[in-house]
C-alpha positions as CSV (number, residue, x, y, z in Angstrom):
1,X,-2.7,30.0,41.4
2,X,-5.4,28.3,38.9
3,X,-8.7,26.8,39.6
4,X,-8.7,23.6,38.8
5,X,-11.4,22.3,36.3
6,X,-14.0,19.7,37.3
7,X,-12.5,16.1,36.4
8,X,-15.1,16.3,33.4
9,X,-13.6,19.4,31.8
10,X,-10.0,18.2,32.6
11,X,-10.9,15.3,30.4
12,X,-12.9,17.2,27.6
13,X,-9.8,19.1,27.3
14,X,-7.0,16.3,27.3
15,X,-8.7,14.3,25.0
16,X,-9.2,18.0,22.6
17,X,-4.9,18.7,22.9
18,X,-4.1,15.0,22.3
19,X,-6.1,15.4,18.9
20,X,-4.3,18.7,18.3
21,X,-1.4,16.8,18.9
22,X,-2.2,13.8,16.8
23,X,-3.5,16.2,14.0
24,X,-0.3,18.3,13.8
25,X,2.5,15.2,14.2
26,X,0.3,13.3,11.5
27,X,0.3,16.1,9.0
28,X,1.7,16.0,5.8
29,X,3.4,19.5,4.9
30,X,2.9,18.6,0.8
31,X,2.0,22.3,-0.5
32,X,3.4,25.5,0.7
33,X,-0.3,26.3,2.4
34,X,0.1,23.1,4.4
35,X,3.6,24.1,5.6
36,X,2.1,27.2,6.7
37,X,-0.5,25.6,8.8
38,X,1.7,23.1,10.7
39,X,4.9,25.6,11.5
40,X,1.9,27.7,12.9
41,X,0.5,25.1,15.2
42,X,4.2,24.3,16.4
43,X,5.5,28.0,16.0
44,X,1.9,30.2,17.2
45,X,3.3,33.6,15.5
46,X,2.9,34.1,12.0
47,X,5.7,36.6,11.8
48,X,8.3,33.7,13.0
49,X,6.4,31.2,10.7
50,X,6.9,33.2,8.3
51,X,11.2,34.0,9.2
52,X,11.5,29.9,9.7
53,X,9.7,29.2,6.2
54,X,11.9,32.1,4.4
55,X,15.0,30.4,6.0
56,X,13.8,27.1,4.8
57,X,13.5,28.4,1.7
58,X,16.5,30.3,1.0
59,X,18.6,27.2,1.6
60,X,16.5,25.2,-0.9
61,X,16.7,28.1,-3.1
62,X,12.9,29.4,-3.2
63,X,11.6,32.7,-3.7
64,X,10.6,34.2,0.0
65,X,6.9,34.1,1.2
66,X,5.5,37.5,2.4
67,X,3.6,38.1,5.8
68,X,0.2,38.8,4.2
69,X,0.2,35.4,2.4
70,X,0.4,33.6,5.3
71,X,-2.2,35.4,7.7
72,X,-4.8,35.2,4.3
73,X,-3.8,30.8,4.5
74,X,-4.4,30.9,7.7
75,X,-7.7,32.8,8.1
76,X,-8.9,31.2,5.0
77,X,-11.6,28.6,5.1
78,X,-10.2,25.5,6.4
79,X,-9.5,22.6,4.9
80,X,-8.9,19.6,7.5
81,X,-9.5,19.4,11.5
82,X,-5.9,20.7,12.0
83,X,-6.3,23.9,9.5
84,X,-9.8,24.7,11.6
85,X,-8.3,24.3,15.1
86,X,-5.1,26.7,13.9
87,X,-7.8,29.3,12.3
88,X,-9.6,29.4,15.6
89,X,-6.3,29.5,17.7
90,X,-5.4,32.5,15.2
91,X,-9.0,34.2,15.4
92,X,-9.4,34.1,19.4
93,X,-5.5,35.1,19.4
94,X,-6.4,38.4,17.3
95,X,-9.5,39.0,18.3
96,X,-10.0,42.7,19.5
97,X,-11.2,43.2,22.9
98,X,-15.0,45.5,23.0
99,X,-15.6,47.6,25.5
């Protein structure tokens, strides 16, 4: 079972996922980068990011996008509010435990 948070922290942290929310339903997917970053806040894998966006793409007739492209878009430096909450999601996500 969880601890539950003080009613302080519950707050801090609704109000910080309804702005992720906002952030990712409000975004416009314009360039390829931008699709990248918003299948990955819906998605959280780049590998099946990646396999949607290749499917996309092969229907509209577009050259594939490789695996590497997208983790360098992601870990680049962000852009908006939405590309820095995904980059920090991705960076805690991969992060290598020390010992």
């Amino acid at each position: 079972m969880r601890i539950l948070p003080t009613v302080y922290k519950a707050k801090t942290e609704i109000a910080r996922l309804e702005k992720y929310v906002f952030l990712d339903e409000s975004y416009r997917e314009q360039t390829l980068e931008k699709q990248i970053i918003k299948h990955y806040a819906y998605i959280g894998s780049i590998s099946k990011t990646v396999a949607h966006l290749n499917e996309k793409r092969a229907n509209e007739g577009l050259a594939p996008i490789e695996l590497a492209y997208a983790k360098e878009v992601i870990q680049s430096k962000p852009a908006d509010a939405l590309h820095r909450m995904v980059r920090t999601r991705y960076r805690q996500k991969t992060r290598h435990l020390q010992y």
